[in-house]
Backbone as a chain_set.jsonl record, in Angstrom:
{"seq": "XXXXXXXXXXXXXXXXXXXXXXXXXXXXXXXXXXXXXXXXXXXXXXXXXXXXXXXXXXXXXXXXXXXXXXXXXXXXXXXXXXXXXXXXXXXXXXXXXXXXXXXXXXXXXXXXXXXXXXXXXXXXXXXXXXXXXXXXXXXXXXXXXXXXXXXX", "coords": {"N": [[3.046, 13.838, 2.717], [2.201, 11.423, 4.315], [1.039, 7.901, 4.995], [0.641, 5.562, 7.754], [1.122, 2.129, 8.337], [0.231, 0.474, 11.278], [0.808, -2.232, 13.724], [-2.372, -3.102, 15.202], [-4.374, -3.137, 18.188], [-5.651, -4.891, 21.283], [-4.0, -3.118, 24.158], [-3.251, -5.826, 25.45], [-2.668, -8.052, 23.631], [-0.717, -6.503, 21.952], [1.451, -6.076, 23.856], [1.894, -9.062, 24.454], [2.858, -9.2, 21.934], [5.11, -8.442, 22.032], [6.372, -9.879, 24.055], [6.777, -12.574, 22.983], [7.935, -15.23, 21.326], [10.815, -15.11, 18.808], [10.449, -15.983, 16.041], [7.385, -15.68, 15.787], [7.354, -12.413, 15.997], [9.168, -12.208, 13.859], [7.177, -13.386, 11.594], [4.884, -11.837, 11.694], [6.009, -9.55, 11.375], [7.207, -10.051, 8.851], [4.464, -10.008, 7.797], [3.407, -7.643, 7.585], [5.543, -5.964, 6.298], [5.396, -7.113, 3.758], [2.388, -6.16, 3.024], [3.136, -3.132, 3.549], [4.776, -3.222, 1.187], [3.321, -3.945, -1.324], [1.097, -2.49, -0.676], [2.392, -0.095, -1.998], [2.899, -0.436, -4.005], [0.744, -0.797, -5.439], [-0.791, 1.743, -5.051], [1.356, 3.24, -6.438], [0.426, 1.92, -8.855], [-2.367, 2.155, -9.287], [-1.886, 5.732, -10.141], [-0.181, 5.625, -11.918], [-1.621, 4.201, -14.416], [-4.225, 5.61, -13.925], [-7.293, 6.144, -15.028], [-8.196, 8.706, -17.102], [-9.848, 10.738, -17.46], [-11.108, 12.917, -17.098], [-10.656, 16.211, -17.309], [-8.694, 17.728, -20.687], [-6.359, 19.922, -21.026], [-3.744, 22.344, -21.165], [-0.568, 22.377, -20.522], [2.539, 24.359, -19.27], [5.553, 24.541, -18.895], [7.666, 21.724, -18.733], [6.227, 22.331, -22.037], [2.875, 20.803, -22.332], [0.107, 18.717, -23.472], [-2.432, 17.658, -21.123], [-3.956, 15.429, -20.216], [-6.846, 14.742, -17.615], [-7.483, 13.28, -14.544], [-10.79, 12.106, -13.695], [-12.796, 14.04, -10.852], [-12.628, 12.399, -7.741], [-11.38, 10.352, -8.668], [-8.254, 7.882, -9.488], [-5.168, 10.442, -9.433], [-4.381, 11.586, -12.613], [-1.156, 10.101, -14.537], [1.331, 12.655, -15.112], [4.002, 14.125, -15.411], [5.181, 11.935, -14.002], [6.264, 12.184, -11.584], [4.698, 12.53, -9.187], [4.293, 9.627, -8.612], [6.927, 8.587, -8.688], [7.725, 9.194, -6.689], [6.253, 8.434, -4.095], [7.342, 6.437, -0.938], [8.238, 3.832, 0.193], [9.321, 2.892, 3.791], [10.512, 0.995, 6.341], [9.813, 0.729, 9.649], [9.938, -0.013, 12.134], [10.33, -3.474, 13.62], [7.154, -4.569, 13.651], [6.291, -1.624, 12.515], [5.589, -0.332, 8.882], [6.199, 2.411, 7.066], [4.327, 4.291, 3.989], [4.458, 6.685, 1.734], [4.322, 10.377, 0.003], [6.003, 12.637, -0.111], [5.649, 14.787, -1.495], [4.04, 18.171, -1.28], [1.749, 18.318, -2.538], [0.762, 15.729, -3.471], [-0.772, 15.488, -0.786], [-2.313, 17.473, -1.477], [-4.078, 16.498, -4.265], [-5.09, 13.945, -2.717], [-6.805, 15.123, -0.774], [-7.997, 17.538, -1.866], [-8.392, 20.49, -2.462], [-9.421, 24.137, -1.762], [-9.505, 25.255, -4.055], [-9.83, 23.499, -6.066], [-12.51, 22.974, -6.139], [-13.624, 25.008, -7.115], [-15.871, 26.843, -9.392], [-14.085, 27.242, -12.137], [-12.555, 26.109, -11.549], [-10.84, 22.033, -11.503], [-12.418, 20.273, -10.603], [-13.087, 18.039, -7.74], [-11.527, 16.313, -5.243], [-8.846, 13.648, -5.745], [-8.325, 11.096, -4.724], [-6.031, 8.402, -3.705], [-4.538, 7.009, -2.124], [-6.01, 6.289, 0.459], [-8.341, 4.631, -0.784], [-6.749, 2.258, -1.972], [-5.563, 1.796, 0.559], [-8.002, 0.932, 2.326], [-8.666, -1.517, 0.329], [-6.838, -2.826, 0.839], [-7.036, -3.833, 3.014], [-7.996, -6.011, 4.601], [-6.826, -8.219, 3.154], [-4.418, -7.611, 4.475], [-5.315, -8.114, 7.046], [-5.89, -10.356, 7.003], [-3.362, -11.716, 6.491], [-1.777, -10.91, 8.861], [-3.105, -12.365, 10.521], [-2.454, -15.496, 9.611], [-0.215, -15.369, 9.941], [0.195, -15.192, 12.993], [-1.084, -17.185, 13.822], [0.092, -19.687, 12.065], [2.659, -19.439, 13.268], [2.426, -20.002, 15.909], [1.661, -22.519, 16.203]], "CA": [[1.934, 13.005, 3.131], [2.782, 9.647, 4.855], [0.766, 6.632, 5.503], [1.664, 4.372, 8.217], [0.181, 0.671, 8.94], [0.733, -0.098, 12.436], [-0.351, -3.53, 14.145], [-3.634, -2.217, 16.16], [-5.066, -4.198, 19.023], [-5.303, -4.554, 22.647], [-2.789, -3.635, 25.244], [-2.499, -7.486, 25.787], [-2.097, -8.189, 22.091], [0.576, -5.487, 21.802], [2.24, -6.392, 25.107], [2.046, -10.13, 23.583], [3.981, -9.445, 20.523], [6.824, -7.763, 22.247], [6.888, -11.01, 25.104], [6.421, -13.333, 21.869], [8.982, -15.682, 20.456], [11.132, -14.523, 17.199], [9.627, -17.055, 15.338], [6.103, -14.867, 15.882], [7.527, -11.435, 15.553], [9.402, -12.664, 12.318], [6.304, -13.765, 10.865], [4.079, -10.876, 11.733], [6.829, -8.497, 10.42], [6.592, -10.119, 6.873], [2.631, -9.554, 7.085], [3.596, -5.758, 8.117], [6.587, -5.41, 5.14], [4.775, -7.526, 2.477], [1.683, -5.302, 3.32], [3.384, -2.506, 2.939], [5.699, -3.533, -0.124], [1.926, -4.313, -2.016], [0.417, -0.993, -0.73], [3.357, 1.055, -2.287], [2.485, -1.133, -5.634], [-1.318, -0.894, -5.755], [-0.741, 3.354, -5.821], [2.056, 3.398, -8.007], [-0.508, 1.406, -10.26], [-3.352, 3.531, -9.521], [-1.393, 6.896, -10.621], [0.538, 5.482, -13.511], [-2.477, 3.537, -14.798], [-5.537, 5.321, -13.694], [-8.017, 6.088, -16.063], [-7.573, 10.111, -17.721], [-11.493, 10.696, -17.932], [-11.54, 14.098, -16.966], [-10.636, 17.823, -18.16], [-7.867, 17.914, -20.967], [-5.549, 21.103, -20.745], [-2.159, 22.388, -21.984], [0.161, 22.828, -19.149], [3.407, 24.714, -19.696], [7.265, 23.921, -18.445], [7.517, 21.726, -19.636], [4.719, 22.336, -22.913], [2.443, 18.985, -22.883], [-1.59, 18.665, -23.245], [-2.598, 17.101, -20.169], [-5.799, 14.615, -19.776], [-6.727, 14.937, -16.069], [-8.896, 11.905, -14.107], [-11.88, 12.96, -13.235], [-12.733, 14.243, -9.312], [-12.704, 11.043, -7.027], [-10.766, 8.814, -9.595], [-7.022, 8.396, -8.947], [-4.699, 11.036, -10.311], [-3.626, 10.72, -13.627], [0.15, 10.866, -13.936], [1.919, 13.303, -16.016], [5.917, 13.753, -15.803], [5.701, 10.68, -12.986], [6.86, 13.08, -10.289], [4.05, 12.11, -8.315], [4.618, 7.771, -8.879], [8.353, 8.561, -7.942], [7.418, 9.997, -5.047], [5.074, 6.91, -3.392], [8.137, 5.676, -0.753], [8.434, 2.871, 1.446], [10.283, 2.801, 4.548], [10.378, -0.219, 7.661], [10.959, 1.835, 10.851], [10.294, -1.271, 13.379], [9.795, -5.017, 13.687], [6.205, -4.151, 13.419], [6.236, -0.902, 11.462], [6.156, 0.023, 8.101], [4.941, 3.315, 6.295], [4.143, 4.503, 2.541], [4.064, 8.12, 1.542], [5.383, 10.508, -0.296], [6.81, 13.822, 0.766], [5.069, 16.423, -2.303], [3.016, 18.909, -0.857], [0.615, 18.515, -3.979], [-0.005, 14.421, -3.131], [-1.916, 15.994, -0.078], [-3.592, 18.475, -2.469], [-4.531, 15.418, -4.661], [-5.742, 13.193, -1.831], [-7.91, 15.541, -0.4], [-8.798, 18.591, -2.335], [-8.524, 22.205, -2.255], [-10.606, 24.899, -2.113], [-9.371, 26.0, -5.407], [-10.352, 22.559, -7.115], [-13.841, 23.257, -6.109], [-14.675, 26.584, -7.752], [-16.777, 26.853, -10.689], [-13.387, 26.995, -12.753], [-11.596, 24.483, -10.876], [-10.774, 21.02, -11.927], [-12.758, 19.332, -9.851], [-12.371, 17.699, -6.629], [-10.355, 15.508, -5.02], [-8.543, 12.642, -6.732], [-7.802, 9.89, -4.003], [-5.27, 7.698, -4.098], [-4.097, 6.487, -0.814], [-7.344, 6.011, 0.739], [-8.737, 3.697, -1.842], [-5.831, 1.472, -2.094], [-5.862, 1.115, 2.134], [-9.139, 0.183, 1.885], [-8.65, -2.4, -0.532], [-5.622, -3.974, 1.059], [-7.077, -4.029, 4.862], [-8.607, -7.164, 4.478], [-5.428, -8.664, 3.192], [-3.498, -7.476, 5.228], [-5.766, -8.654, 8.505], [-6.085, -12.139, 6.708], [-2.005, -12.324, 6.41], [-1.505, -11.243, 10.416], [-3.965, -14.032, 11.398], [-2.138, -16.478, 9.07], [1.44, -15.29, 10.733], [0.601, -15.39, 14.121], [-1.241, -18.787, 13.803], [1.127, -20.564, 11.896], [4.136, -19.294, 14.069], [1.979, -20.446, 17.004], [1.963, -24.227, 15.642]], "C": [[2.5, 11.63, 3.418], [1.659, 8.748, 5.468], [1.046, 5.637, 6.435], [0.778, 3.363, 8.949], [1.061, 0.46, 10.113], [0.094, -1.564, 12.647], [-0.969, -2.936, 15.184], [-3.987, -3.584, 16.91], [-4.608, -3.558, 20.16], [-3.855, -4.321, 22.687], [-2.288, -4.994, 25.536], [-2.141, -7.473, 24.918], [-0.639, -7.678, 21.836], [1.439, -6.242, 22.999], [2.836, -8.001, 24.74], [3.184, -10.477, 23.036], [5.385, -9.226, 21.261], [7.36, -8.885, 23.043], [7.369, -12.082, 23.547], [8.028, -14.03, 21.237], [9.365, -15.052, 19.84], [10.73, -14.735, 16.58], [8.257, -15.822, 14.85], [6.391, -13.469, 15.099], [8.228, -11.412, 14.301], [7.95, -12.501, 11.229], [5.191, -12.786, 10.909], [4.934, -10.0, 11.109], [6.965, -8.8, 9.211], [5.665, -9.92, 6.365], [2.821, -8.016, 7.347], [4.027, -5.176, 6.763], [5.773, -5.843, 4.171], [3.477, -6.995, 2.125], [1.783, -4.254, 2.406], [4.025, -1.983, 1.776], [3.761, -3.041, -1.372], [0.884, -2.953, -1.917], [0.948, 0.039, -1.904], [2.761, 0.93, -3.726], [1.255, -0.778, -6.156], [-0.571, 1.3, -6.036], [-0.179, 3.595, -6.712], [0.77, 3.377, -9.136], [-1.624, 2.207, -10.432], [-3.09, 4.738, -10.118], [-1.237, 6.473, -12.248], [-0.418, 4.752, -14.416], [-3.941, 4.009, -14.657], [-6.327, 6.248, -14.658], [-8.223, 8.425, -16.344], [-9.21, 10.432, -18.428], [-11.537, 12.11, -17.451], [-11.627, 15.558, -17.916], [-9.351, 17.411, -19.568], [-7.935, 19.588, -21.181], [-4.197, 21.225, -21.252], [-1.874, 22.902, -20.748], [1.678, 23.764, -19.857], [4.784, 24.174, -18.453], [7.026, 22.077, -17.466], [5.738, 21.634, -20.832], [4.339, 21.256, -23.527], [1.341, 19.344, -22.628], [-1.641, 17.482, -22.137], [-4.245, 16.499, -19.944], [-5.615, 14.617, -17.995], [-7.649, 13.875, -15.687], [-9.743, 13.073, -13.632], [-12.087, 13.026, -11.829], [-12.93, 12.687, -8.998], [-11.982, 9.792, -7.617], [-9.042, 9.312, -8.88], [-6.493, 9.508, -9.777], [-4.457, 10.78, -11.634], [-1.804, 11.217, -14.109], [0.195, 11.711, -15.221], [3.109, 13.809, -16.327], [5.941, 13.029, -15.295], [6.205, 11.094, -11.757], [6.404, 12.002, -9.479], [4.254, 10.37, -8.063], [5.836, 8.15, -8.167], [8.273, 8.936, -6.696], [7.125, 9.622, -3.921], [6.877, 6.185, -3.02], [7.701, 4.674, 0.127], [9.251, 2.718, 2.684], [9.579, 1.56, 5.847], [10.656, 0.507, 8.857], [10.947, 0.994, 12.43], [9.839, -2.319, 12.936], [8.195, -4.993, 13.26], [5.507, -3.126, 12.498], [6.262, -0.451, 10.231], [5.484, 1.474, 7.447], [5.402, 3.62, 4.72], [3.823, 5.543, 2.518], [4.544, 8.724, 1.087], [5.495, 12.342, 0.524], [6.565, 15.461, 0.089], [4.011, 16.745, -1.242], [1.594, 18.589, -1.85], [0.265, 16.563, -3.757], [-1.108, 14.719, -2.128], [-3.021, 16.8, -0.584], [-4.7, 17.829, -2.799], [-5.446, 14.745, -4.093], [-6.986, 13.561, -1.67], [-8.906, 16.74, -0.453], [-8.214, 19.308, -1.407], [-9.535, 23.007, -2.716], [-10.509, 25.54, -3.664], [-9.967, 24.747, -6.616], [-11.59, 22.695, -6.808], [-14.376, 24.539, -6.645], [-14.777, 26.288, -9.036], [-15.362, 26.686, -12.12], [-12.447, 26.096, -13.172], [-11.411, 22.855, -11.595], [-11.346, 20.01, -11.227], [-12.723, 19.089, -8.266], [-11.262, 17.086, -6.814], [-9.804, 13.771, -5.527], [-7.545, 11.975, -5.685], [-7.064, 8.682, -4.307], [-4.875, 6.996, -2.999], [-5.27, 5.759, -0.243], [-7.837, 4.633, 0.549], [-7.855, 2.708, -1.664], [-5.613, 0.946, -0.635], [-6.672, 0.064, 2.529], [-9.417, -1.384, 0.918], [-7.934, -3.348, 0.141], [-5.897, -4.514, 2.44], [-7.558, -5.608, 4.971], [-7.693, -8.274, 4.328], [-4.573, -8.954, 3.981], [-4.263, -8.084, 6.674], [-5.434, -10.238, 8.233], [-4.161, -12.379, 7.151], [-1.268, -12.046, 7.631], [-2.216, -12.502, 11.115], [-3.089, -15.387, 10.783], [-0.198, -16.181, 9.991], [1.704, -15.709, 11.778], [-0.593, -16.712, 14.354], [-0.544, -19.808, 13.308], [2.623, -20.333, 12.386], [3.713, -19.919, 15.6], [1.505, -21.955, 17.125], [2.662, -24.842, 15.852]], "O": [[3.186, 10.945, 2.66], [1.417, 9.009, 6.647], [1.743, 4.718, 6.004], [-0.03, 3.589, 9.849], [2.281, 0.304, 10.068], [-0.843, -2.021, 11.993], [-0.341, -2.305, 16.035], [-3.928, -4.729, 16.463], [-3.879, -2.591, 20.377], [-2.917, -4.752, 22.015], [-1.119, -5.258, 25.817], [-1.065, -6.879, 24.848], [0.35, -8.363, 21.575], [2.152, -7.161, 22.598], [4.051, -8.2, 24.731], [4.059, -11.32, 23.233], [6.463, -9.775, 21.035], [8.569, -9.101, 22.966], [8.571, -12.11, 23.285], [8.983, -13.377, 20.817], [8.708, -14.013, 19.77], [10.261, -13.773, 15.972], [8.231, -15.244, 13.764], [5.945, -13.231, 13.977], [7.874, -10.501, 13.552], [7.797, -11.675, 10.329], [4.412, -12.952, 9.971], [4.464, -9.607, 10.041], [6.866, -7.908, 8.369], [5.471, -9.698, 5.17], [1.811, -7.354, 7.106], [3.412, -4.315, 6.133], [5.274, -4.913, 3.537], [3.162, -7.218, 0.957], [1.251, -4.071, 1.311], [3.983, -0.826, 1.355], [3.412, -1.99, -1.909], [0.129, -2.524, -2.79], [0.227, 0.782, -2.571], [2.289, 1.827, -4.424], [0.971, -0.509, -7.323], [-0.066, 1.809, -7.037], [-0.66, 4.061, -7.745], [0.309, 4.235, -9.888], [-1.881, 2.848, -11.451], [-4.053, 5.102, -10.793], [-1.824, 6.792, -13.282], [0.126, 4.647, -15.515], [-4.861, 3.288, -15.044], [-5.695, 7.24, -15.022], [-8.362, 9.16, -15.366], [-9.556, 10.351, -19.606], [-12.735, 12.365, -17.573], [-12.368, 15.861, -18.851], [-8.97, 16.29, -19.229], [-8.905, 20.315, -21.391], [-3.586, 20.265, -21.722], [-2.574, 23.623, -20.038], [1.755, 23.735, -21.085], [4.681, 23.54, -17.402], [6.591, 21.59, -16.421], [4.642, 21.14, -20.569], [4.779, 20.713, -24.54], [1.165, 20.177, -21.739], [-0.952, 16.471, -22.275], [-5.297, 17.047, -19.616], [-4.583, 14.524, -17.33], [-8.562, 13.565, -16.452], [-9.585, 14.259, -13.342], [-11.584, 12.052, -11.269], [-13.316, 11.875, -9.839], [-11.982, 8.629, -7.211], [-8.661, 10.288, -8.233], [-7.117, 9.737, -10.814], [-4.293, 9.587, -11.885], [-1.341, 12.355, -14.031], [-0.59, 11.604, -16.163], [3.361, 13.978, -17.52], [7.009, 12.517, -15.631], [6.562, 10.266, -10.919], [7.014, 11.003, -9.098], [4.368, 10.116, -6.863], [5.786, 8.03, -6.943], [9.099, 8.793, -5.794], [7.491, 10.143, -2.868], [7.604, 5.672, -3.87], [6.68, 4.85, 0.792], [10.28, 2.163, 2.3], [8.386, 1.397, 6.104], [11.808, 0.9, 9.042], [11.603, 1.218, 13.447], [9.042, -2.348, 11.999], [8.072, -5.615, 12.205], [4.502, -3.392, 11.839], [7.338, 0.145, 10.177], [4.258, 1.555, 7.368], [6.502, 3.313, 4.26], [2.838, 5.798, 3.211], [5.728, 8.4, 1.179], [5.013, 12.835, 1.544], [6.871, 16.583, 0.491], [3.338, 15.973, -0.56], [0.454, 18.797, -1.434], [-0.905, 16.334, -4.064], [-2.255, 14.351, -2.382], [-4.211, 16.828, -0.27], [-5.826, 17.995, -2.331], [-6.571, 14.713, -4.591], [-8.004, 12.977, -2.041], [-9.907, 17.028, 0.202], [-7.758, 19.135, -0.277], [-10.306, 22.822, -3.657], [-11.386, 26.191, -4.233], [-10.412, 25.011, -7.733], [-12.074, 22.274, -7.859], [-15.537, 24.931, -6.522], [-13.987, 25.629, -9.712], [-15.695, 26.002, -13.088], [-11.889, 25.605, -14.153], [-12.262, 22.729, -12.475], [-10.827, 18.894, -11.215], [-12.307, 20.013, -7.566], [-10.407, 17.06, -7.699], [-10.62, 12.851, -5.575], [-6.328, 12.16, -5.677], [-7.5, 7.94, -5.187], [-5.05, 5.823, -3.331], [-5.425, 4.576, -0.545], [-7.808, 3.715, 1.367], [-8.394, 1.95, -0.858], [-5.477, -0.271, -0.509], [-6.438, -1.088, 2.894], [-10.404, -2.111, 1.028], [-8.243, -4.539, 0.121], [-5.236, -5.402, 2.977], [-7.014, -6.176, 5.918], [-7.666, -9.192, 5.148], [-4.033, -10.026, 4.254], [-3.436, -8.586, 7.435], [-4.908, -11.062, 8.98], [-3.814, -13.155, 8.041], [-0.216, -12.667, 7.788], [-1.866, -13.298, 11.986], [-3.061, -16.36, 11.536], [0.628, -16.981, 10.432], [2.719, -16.345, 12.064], [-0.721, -16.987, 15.547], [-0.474, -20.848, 13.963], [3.591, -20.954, 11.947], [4.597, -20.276, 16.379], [1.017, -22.417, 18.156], [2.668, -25.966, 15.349]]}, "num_chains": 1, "name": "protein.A"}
């Protein structure tokens, strides 16, 4: 599962950046990386921190009782797999994405039909999502502050 914040806007906008001083594209690429640095952080924290209100269960290999969050809350961790997993990569001046690469973070995210049956554990236990959501605002405020004070 991978995440990736692009900068969105017009064709001019876009076309813009690429004409655009260094100065500019500098300063928009630290609101891109520091973005996505702060995204990576906020999930970590959500997993490794989020609240274990659901089912408890005994899991086996290894044998540990397991508190589970409840549907719609973030996961809750349990060897840390999943936390280790949440990467970061820069892949242009503009680009950065956050994601990790288990099959079972997508599970997580967005449910399976097996967490919905009467036996099931629930739904789905969002993590990505949530934490986007949270940071978009941020992150719009700290492109407007880049490419206005590089345009000074």
């Amino acid at each position: 599962m991978s995440v990736t914040l692009r900068l969105e806007g017009s064709a001019e906008l876009q076309a813009a950046l690429r004409r655009a001083s260094g100065e500019i594209k500098q300063a928009v690429s630290r609101a891109v990386v520091g973005t996505a640095l702060e995204l990576q952080g906020n999930i970590k924290t959500s997993i490794a921190r989020g609240p274990a209100s659901g089912r408890t269960y005994e899991k086996y290999n290894p044998r540990r009782t397991h508190t589970a969050s409840a549907p719609g809350q973030p996961p809750m961790t349990d060897t840390g797999r999943l936390v280790n997993s949440i990467e970061f990569d820069k892949i242009g001046d503009l680009t950065a994405t956050v994601g990790s690469k288990l099959a079972y973070a997508t599970w997580l995210e967005y449910g399976t039909s097996r967490m919905n049956f009467a036996g099931g554990v629930g739904g789905p236990r969002p993590f990505f999502r949530p934490a986007i959501e949270e940071i978009r605002p941020k992150y719009m405020a700290r492109l407007e502050k880049a490419i206005n004070g590089a345009t000074r």
